[in-house]
C-alpha positions as CSV (number, residue, x, y, z in Angstrom):
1,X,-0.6,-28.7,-23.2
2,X,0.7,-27.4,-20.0
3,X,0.0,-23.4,-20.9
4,X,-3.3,-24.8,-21.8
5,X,-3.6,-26.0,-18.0
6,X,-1.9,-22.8,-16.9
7,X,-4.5,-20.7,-18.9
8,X,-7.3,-23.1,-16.8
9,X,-6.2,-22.2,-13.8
10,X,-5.4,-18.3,-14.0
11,X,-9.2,-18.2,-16.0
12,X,-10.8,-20.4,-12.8
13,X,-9.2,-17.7,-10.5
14,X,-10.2,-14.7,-12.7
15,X,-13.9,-16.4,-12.2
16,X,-13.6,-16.7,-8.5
17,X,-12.3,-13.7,-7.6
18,X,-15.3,-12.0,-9.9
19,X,-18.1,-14.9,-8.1
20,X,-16.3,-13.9,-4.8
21,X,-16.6,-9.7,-5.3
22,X,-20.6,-10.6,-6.5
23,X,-21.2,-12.8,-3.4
24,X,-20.0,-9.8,-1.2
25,X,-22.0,-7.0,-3.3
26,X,-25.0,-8.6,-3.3
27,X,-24.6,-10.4,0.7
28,X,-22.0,-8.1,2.6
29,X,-20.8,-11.4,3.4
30,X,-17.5,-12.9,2.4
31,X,-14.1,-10.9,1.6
32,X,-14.5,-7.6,-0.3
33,X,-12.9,-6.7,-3.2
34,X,-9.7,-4.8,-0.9
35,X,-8.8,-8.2,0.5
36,X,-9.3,-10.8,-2.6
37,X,-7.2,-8.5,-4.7
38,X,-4.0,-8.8,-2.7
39,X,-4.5,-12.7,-2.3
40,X,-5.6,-13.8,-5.3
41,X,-2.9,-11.1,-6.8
42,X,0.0,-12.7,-5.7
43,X,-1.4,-16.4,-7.0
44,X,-2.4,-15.3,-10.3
45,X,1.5,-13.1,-10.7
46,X,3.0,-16.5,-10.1
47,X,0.9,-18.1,-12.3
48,X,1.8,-15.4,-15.2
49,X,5.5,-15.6,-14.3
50,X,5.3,-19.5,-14.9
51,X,3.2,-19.1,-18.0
52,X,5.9,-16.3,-19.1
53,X,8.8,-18.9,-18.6
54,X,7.2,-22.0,-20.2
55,X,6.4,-20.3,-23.3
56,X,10.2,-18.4,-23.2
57,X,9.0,-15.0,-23.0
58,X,11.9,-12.4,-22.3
59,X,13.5,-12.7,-18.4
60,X,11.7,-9.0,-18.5
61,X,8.3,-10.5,-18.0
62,X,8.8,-13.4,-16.3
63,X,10.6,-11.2,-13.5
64,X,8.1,-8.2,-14.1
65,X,5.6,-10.9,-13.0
66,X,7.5,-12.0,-10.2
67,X,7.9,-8.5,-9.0
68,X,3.9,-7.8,-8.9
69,X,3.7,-11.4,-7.2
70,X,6.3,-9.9,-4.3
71,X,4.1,-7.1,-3.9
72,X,0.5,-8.1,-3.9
73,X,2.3,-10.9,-1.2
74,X,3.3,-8.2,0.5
75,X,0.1,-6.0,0.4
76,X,-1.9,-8.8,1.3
77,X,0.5,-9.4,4.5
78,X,0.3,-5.9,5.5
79,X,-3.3,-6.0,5.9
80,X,-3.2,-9.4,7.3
81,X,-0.7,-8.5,10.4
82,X,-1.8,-7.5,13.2
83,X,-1.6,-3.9,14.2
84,X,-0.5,-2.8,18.6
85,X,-3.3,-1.8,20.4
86,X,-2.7,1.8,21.6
């Protein structure tokens, strides 16, 4: 029951993220695709490496998941921090 609700929420995100990049296409309003992907990245890495570990994948993928959640974090901070005016 609880992948089932794990498989919910990655699904819902998959759909916002893909609302979120049509919203900006067709407005120029709202994040572009650059931003969400980092963001949205990092949530739905977690939400694999969970899913991996309830279902008692290999450590491989659960930390493989973990890893591209570190990242996209990362990424999405990157772009996020403020850069010295020169």
């Amino acid at each position: 029951m609880l992948l089932h609700l794990i498989d919910f929420v990655i699904a819902v995100t998959l759909l916002e993220m893909l609302a979120l990049t049509l919203y900006h296409r067709f407005t120029g309003r709202g994040l572009a695709l650059v931003d969400l992907v980092p963001a949205l990245g990092a949530g739905l890495a977690l939400m694999l490496a969970v899913r991996a570990a309830l279902s008692e994948a290999a450590w491989v993928w659960v930390a493989a998941a973990l890893l591209v959640a570190g990242l996209a974090h990362l990424a999405d901070m990157r772009r996020r921090w403020p850069r010295p005016s020169r």
